[in-house]
C-alpha positions in Angstrom: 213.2 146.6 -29.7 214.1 149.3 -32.0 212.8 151.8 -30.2 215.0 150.9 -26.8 217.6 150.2 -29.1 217.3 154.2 -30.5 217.0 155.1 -27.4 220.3 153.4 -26.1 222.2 154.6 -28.7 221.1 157.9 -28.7 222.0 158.1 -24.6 225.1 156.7 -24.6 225.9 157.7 -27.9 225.2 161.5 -27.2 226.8 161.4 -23.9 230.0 160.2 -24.7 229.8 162.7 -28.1 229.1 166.1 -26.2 229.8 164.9 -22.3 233.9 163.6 -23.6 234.1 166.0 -26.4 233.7 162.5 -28.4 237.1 160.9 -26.8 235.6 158.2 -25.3 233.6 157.2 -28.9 236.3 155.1 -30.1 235.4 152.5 -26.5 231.4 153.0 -26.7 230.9 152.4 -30.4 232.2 148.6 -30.5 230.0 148.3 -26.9 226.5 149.0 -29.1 227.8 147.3 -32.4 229.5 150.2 -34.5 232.8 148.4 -36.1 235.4 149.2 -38.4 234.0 147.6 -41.2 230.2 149.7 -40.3 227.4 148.4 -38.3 227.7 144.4 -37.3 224.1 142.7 -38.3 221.9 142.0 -35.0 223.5 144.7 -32.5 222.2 147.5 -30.8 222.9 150.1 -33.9 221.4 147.6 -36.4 218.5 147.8 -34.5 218.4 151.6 -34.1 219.4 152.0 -37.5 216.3 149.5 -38.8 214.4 152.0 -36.6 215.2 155.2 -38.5 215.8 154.0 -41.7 218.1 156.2 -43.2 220.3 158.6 -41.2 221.4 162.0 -41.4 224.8 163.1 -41.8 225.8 164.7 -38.3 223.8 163.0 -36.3 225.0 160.5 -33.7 224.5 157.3 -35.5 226.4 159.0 -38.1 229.1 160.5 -36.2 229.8 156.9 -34.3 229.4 155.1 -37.3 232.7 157.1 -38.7 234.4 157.3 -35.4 234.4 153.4 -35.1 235.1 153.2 -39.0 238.6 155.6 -38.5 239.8 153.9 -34.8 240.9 150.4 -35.0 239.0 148.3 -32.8 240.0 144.6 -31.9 
């Protein structure tokens, strides 16, 4: 599961980063479990995340991580 779940992240994720110029991030990132209060337990970014273990800063776990954290979300 965490490798899909890397996988789906890192597609959607990417493409809505560099495809929208990251202005669609603040819809995606609530879609795969990035919130405003960081990543909600048992989603699709908890399970990417579990995958990689720690992130770097910049990457797209990272960058929707603090897009989701800035734009309020429902």
């Amino acid at each position: 599961m965490g490798l899909l779940a890397a996988i789906a992240v890192n597609v959607l994720g990417g493409a809505v980063i560099y495809g929208t110029g990251g202005l669609g991030a603040a819809w995606v990132a609530p879609m795969l479990g990035f919130g405003s209060s960081g990543i909600a337990a048992g989603s699709t970014a908890a399970a990417a995340q579990a995958y990689y273990g720690n992130v770097a800063a910049g990457s797209i776990i990272s960058t929707l991580t603090s897009v989701a954290m800035a734009a309020p979300t429902p």
